[in-house]
KEKE-3310 file (N, C-alpha, C; in steps of 0.2 Angstrom, whole numbers, plus 5000, padded with zeros to 4 digits):
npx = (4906:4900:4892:4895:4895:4883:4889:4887:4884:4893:4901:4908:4915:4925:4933:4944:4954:4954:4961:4973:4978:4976:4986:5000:5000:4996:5006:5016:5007:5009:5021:5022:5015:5001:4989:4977:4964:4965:4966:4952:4946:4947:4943:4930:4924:4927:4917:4906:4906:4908:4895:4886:4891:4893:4881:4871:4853:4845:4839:4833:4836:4849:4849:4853:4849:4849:4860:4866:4861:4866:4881:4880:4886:4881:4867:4869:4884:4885:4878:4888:4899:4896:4900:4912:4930:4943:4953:4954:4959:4969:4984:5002:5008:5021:5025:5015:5020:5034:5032:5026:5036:5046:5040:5036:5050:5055:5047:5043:5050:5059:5065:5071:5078:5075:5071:5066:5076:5082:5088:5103:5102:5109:5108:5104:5102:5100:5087:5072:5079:5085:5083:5086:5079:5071:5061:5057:5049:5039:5033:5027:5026:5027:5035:5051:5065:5078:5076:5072:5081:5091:5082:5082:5093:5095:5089:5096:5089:5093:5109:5123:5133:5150:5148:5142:5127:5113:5106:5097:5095:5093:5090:5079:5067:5061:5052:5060:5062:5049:5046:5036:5033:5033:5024:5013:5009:5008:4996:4988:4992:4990:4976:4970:4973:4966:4953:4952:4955:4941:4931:4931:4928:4914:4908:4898:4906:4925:4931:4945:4960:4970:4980:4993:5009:5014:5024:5030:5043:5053:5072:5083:5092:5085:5072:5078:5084:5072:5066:5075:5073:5060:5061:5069:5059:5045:5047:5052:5039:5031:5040:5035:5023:5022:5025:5017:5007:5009:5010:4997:4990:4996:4993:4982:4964:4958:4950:4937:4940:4955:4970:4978:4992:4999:5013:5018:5029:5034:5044:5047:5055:5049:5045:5042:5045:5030:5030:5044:5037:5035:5042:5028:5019:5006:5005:4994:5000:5001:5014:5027:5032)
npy = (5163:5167:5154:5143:5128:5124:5118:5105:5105:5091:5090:5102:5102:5092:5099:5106:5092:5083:5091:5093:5079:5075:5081:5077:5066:5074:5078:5067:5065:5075:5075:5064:5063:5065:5074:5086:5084:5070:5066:5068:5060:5048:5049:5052:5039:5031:5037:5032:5020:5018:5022:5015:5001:5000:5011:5004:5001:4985:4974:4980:4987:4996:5011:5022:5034:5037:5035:5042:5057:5054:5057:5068:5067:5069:5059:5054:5052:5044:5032:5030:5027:5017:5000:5003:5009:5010:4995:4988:4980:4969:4961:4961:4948:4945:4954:4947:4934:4935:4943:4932:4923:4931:4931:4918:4916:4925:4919:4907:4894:4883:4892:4902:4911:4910:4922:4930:4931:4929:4914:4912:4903:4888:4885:4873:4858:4843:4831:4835:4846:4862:4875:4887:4883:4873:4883:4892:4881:4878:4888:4890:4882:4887:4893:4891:4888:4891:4903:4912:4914:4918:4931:4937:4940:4948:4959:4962:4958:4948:4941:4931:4921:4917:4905:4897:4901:4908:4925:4934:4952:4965:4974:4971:4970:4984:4990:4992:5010:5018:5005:4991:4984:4993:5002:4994:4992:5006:5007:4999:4999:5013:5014:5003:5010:5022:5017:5012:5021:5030:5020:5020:5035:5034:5023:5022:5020:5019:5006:4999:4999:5016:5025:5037:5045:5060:5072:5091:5103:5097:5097:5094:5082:5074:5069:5066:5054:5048:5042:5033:5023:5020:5013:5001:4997:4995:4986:4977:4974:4970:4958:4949:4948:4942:4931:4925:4925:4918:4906:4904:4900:4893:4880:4877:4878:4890:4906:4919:4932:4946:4954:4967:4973:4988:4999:5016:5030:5044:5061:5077:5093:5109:5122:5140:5139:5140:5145:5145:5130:5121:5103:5090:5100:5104:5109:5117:5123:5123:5113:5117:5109)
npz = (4975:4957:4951:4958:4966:4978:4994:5004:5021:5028:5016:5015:5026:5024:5016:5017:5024:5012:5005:5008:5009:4994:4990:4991:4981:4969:4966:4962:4953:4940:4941:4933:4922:4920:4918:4921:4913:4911:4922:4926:4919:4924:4935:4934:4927:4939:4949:4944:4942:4958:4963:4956:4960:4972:4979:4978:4978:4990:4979:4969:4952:4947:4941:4927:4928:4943:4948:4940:4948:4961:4958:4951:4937:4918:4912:4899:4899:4911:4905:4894:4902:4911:4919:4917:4923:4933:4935:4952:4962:4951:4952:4951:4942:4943:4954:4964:4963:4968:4980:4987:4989:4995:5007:5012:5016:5024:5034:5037:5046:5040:5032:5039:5053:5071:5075:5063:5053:5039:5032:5024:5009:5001:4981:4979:4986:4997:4996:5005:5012:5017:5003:4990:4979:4985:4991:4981:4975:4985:4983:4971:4956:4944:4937:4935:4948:4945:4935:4943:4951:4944:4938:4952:4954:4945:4947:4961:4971:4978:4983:4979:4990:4997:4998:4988:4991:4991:4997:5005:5001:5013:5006:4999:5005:5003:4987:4973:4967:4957:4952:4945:4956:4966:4964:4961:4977:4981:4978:4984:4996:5002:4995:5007:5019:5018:5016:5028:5036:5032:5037:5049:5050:5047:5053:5069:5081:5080:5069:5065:5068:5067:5068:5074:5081:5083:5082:5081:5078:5082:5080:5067:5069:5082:5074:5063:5073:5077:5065:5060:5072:5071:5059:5063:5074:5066:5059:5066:5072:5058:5052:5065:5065:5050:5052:5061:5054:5044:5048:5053:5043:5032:5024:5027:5019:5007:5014:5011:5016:5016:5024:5030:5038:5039:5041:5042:5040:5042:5040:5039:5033:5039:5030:5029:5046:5058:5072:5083:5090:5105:5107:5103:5102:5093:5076:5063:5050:5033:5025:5015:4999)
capx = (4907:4893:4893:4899:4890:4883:4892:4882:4891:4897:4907:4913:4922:4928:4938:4954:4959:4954:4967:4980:4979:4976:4993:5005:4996:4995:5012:5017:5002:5011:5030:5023:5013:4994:4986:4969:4960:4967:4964:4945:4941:4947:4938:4922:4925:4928:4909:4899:4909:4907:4889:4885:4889:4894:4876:4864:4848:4843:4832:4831:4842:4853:4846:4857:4844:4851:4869:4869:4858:4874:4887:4881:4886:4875:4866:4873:4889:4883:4878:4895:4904:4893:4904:4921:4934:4951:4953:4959:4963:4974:4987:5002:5011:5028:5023:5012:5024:5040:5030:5024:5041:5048:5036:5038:5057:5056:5040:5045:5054:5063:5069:5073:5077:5069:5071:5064:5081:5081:5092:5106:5101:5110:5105:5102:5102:5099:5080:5071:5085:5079:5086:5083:5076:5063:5058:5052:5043:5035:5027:5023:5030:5024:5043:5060:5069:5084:5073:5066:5086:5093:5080:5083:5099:5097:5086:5099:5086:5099:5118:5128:5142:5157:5147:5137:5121:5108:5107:5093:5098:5089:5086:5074:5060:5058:5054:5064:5061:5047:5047:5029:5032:5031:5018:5005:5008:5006:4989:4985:4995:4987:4968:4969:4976:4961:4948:4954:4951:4936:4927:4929:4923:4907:4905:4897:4914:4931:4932:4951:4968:4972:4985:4999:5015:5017:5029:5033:5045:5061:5078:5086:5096:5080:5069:5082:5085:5066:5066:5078:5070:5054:5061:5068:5053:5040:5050:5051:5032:5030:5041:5030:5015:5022:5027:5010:4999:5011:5009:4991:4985:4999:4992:4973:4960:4959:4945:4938:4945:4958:4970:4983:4994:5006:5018:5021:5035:5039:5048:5051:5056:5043:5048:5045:5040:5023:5031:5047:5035:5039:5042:5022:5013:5002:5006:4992:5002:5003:5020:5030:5033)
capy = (5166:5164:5146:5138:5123:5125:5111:5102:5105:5087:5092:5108:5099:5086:5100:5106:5086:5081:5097:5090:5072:5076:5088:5074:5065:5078:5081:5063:5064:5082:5072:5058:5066:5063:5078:5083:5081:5063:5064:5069:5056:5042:5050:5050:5032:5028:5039:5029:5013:5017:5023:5009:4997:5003:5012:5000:4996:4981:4971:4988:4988:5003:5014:5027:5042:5036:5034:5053:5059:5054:5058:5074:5065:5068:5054:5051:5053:5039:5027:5027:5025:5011:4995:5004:5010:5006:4990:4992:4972:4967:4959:4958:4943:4946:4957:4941:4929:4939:4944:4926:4920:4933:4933:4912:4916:4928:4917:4897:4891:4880:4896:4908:4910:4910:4932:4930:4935:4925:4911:4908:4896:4885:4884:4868:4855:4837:4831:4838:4850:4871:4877:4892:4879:4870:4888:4893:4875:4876:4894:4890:4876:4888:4893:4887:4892:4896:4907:4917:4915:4925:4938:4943:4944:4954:4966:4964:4957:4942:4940:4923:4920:4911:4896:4898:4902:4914:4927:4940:4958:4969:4982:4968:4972:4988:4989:4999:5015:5018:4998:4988:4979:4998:5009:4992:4993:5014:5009:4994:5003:5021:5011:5000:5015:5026:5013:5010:5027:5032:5017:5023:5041:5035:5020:5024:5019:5015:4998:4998:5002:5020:5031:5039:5047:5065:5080:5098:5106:5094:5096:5088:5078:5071:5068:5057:5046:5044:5039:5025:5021:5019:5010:4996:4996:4994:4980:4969:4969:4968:4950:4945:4946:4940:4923:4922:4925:4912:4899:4901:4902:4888:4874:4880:4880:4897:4909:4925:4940:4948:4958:4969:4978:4994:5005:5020:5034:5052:5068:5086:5100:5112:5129:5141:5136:5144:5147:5139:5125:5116:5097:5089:5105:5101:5113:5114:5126:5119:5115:5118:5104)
capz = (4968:4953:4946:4963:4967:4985:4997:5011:5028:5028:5010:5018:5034:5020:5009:5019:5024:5007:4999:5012:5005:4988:4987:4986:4974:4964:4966:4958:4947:4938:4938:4929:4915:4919:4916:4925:4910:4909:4929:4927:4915:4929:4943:4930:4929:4947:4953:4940:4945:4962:4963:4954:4964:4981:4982:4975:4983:4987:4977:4965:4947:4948:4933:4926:4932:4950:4946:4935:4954:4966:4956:4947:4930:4914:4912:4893:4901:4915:4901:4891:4907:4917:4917:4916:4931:4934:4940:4959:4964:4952:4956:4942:4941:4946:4960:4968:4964:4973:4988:4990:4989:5000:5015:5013:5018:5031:5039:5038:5050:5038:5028:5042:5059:5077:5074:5059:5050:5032:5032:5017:5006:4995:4975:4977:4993:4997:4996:5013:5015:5014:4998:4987:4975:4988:4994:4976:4974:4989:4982:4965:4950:4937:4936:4936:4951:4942:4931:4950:4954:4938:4940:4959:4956:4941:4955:4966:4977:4983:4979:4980:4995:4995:4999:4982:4996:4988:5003:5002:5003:5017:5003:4996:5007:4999:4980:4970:4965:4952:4948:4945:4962:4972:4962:4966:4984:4981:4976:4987:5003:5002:4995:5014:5024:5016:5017:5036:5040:5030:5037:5055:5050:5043:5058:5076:5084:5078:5069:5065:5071:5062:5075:5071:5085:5076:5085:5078:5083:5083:5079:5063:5072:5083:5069:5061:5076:5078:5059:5063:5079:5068:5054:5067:5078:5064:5057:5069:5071:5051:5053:5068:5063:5045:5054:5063:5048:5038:5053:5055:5034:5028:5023:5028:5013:5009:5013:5007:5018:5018:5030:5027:5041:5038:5046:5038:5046:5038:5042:5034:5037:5038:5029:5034:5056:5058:5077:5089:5095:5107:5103:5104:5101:5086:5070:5058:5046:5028:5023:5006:4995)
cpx = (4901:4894:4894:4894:4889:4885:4888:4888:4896:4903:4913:4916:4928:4935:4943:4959:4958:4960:4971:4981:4979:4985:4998:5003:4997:5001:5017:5012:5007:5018:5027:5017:5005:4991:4981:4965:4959:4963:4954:4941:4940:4944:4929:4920:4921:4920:4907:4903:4907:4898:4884:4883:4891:4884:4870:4859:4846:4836:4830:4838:4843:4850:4853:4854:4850:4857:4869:4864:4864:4880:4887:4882:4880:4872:4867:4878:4889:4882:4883:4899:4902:4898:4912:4924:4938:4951:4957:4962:4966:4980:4995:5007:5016:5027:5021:5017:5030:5037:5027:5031:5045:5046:5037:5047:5059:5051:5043:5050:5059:5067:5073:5073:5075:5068:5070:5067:5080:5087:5094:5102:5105:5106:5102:5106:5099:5090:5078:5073:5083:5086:5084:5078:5067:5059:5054:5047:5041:5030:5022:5029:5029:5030:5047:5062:5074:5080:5072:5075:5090:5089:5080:5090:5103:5096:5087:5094:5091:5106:5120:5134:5146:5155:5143:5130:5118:5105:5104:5097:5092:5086:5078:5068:5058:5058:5058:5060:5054:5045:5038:5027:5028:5025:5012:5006:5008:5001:4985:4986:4988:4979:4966:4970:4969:4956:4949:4950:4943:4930:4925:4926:4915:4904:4904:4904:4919:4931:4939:4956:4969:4974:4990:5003:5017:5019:5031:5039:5052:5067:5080:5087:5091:5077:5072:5083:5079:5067:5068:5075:5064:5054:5062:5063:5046:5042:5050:5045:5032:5032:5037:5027:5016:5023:5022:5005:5000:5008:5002:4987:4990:4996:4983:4969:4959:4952:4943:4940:4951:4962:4978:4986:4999:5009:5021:5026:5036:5040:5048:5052:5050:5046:5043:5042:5035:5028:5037:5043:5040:5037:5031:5018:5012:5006:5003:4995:5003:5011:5023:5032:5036)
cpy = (5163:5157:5143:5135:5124:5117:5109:5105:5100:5088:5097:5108:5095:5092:5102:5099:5084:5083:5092:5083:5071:5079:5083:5069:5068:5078:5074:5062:5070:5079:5066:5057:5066:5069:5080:5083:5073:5061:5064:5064:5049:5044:5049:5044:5031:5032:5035:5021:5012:5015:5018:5002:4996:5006:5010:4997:4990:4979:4976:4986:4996:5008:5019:5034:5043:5037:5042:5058:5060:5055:5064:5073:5066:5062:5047:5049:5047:5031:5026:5023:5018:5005:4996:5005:5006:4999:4990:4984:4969:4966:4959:4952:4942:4949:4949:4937:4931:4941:4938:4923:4924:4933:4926:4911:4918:4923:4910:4898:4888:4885:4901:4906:4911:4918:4932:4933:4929:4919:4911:4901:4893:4883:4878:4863:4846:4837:4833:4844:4857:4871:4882:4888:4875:4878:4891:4889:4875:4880:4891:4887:4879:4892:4892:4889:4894:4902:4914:4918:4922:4929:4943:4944:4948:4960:4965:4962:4951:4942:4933:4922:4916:4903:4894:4897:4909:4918:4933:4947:4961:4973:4979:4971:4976:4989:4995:5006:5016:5011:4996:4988:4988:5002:5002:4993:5002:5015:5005:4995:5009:5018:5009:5007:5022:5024:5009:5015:5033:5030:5019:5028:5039:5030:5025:5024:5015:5009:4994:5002:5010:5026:5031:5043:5052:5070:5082:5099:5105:5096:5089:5081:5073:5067:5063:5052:5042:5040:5034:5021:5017:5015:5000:4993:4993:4988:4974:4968:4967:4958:4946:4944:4942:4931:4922:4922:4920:4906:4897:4901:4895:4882:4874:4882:4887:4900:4915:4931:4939:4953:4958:4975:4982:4996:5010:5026:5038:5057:5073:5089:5103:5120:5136:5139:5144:5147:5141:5136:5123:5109:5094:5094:5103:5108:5111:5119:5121:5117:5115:5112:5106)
cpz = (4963:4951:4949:4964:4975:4988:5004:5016:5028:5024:5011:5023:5028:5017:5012:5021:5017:5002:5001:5007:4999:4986:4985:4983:4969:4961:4960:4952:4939:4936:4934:4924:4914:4923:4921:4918:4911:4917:4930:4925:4920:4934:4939:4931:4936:4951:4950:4943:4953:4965:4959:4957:4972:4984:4979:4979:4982:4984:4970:4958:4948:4941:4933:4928:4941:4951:4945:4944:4959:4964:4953:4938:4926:4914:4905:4896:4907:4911:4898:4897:4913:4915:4917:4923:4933:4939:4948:4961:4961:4953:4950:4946:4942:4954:4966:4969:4970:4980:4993:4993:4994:5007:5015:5017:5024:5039:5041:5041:5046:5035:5032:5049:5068:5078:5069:5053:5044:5032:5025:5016:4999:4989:4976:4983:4991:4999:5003:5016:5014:5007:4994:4982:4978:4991:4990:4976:4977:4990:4977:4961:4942:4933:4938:4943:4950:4938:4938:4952:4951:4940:4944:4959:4951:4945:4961:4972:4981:4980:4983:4983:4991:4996:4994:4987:4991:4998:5002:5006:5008:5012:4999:4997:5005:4990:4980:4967:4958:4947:4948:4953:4966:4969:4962:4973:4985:4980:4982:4995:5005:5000:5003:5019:5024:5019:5025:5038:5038:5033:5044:5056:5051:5049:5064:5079:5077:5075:5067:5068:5066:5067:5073:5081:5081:5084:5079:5083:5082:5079:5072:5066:5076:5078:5066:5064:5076:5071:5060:5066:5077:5062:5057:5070:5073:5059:5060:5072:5065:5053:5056:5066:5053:5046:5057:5058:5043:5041:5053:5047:5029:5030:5023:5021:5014:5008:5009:5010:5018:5023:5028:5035:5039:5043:5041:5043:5039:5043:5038:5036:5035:5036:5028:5041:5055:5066:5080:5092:5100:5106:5106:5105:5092:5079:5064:5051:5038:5025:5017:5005:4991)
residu = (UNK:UNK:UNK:UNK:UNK:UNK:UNK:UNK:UNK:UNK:UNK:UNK:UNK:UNK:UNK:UNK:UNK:UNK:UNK:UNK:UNK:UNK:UNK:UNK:UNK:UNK:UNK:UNK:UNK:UNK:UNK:UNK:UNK:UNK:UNK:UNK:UNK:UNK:UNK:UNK:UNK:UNK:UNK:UNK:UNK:UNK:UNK:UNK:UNK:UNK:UNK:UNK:UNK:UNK:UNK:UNK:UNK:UNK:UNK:UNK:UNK:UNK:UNK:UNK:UNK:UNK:UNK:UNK:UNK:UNK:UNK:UNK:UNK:UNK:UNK:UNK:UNK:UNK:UNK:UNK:UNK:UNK:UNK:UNK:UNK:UNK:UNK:UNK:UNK:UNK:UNK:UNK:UNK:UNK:UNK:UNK:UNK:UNK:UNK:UNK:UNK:UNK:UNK:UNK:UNK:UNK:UNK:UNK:UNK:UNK:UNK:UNK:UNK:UNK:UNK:UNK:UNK:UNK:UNK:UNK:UNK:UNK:UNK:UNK:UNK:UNK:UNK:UNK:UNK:UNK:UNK:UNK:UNK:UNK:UNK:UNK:UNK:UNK:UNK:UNK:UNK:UNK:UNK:UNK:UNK:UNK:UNK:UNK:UNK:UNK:UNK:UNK:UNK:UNK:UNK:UNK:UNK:UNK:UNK:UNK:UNK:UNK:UNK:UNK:UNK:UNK:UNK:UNK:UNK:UNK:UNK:UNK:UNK:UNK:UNK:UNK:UNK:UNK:UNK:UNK:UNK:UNK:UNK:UNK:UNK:UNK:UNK:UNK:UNK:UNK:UNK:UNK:UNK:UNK:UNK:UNK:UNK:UNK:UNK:UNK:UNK:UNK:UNK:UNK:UNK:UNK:UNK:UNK:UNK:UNK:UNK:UNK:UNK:UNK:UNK:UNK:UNK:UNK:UNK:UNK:UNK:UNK:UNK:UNK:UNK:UNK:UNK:UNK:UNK:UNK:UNK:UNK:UNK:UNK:UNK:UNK:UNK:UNK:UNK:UNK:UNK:UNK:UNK:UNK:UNK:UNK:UNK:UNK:UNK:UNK:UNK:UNK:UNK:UNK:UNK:UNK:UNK:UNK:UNK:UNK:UNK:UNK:UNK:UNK:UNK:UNK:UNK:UNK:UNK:UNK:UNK:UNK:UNK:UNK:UNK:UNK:UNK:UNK:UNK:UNK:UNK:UNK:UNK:UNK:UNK:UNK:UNK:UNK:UNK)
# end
């Protein structure tokens, strides 16, 4: 068509995976009121942020000519926006705490047990003794733990037995719907799982784990046991390796990588089947959302 920017080949393999991954995106972007203008101006950001400092020569200051070149940006448009761009590492402050606090639960030996199930803990115990109380102070003194106790059990993250034991709920592990805690791990989940697989594209060979187990084809009824199957199974790695990354990092001055492993697991239906597959024939048909 007149006006189209012509696309290199590599751009023109990029755009049917790029549509796919973009769709649900979009899809939460549209429920939750941000525009594409509003979206346009954050991708503006994020090329000059990027281009900036992801492809700067060494030895070489970055000019704005160079930036407004790899991004297509004006070059006024390059100058207002240098220095800006959503911050992607922080971290908020509840979020941190609470996930320190929980993985110290599931992981210590003294809070949990040899299945890496969470032990009850008493509010409050004899010195040495586990207790909800030493589990916070052994994260962080920068609040109370009756203050960390009130708020999980405003969010229902723990409830109080008959022996007054603080006793974490299983629903814990997942945030709640639409809270702080899940929409950072929607940025910092989906950022590593991208930046796994992008890094591989662009290396000679693989340099991360990134494989998935997908079948067409199945039966409700399938499809849901696998779910299950895949909720238990990726759980009791998550814990393992939650207890081996605690055991080999507690107490050790801390360095500077990081390392983040997921499991993620989804299902739909597919409306309408391109064909009766059968179960392990591929189907690249898009589906309705």
């Amino acid at each position: 068509m007149p006006g189209d920017v012509p696309r290199s080949p590599e751009a023109a393999k990029l755009h049917a995976p790029l549509a796919r991954l973009l769709r649900p995106l979009v899809r939460l972007l549209i429920r939750s009121g941000i525009t594409l203008p509003m979206l346009t101006e954050l991708l503006r950001e994020l090329y000059v942020n990027v281009a900036e400092y992801d492809f700067a020569l060494s030895g070489k200051e970055q000019t704005d000519s160079r930036v407004s070149l790899l991004t297509g940006i004006h070059r006024k448009e390059v100058r207002r926006l240098r220095g800006a761009g959503a911050p992607v590492n922080a971290v908020p402050a509840t979020v941190s705490q609470t996930s320190r606090i929980l993985a110290r639960w599931l992981a210590d030996p003294e809070f949990s047990d040899a299945d890496g199930r969470p032990l009850p803990l008493p509010r409050i115990a004899e010195p040495l003794q586990p207790s909800f109380e030493r589990l916070v102070v052994s994260v962080t003194r920068d609040v109370r733990p009756r203050a960390v106790l009130d708020e999980w059990l405003d969010r229902h993250l723990v409830i109080i037995d008959d022996q007054d034991r603080a006793v974490l709920v299983q629903a814990a592990y997942v945030p709640r719907s639409g809270e702080d805690q899940q929409l950072y791990y929607l940025g910092r989940n989906l950022h590593d799982h991208i930046a796994a697989a992008v890094t591989n594209v662009e290396a000679p060979s693989p340099q991360f784990l990134e494989r998935a187990v997908h079948y067409d084809g199945l039966t409700k009824e399938l499809a849901e046991h696998l779910q299950q199957r895949s909720r238990e199974v990726a759980m009791q790695a998550l814990q393992k390796l939650n207890r081996e990354a605690h055991a080999g990092s507690d107490g050790v001055l801390p360095g500077r990588w990081r390392w983040n492993f997921g499991v993620y697991v989804y299902s739909e239906e597919v409306v309408p089947p391109a064909t009766a597959g059968r179960p392990g024939d591929h189907n690249d048909e898009e589906p309705r959302t």
